[in-house]
matplotlib code that plots the C-alpha trace (Angstrom):
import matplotlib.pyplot as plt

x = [147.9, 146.9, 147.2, 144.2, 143.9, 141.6, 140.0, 138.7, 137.0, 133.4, 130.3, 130.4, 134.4, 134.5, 135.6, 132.9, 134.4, 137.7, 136.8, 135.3, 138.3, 140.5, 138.3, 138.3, 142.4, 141.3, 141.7, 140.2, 137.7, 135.4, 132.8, 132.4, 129.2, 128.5, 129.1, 126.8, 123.4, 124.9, 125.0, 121.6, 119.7, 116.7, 117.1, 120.8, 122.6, 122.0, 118.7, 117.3, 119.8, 118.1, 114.7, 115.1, 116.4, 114.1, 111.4, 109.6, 109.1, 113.3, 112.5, 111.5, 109.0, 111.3, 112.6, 115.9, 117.0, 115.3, 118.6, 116.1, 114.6, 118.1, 119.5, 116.9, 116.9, 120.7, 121.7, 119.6, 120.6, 124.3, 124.2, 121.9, 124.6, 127.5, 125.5, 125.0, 128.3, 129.6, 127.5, 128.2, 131.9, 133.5, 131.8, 133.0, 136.3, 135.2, 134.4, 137.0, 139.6, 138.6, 138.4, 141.8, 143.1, 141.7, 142.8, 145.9, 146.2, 146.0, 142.0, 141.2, 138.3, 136.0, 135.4, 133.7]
y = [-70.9, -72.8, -76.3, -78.4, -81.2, -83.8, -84.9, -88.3, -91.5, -93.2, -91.6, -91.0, -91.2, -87.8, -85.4, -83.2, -82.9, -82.5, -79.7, -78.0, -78.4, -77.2, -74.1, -73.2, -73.4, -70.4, -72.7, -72.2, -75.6, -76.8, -79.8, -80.9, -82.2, -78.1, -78.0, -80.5, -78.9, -75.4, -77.2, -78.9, -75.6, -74.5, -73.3, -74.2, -75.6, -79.4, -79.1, -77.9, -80.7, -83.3, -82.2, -82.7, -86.3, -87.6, -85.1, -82.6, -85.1, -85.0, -81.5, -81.0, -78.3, -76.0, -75.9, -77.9, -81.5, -84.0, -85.9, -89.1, -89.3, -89.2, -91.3, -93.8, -93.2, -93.6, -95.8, -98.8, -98.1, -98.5, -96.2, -93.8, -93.6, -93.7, -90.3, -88.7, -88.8, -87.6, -84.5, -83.6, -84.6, -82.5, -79.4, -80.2, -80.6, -76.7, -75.5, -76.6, -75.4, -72.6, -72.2, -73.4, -71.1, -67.5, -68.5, -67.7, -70.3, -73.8, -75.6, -78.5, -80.7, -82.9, -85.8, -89.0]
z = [123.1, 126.8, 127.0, 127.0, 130.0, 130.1, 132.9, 131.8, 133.8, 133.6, 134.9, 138.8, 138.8, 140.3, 136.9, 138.6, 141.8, 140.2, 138.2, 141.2, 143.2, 140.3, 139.7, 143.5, 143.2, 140.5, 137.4, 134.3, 133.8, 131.2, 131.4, 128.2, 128.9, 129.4, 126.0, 124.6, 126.7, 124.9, 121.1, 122.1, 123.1, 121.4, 117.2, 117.9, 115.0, 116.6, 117.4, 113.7, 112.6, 114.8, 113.9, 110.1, 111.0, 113.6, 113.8, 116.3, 119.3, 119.6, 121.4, 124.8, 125.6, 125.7, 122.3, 123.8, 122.4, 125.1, 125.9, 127.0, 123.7, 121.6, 123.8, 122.7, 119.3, 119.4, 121.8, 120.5, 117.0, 115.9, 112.6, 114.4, 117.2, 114.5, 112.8, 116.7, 117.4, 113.4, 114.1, 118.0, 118.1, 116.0, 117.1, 120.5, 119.4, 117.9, 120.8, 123.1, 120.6, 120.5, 124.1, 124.0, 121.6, 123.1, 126.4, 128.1, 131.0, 130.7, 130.8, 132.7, 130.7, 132.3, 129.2, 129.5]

ax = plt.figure().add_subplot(projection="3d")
ax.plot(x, y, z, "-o")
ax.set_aspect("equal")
plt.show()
């Protein structure tokens, strides 16, 4: 199994630019924030999930979750963000180690 590295600071810290740089050196990178447009894609998992809670207008026209509208369902609403993050968190933490264990180098993660 690889080692996982996180890349971790605030937004507009430079994990972007980091990961860019370590991917040019041929490192194997992962944004995390990658990972959370994949779970919120259209009939994903998260999506149908999110639907059943807060109903159709959560989607954007294309069938994705419309990050602007969960962000303010959540982020003005402790429980609602407490629930968010219960549900996208832990898949992830899935699908990073998953990435993790398949892989044969170590992966650089961009978190915020």
């Amino acid at each position: 199994m690889a080692a996982l590295i996180g890349v971790t600071g605030s937004m507009g810290t430079g994990k972007t630019t980091v990961l860019e740089e370590l991917k040019a050196l041929g490192q194997n990178v992962i944004d995390s924030d990658d990972v959370v447009h994949h779970l919120y894609a259209p009939d994903s998992e998260l999506s149908i999930l999110f639907t059943k809670r807060w109903g159709p207008g959560i989607l954007a026209a294309n069938g994705a979750v419309d990050r602007r509208v969960l962000a303010e369902l959540a982020f003005n609403s402790e429980p609602e963000l407490d629930w968010l993050n219960r549900q996208v968190h832990p898949r992830v933490r899935q699908h990073l180690t998953e990435r993790e264990a398949s892989s044969s180098t170590a992966i650089f993660c961009a978190v915020p």
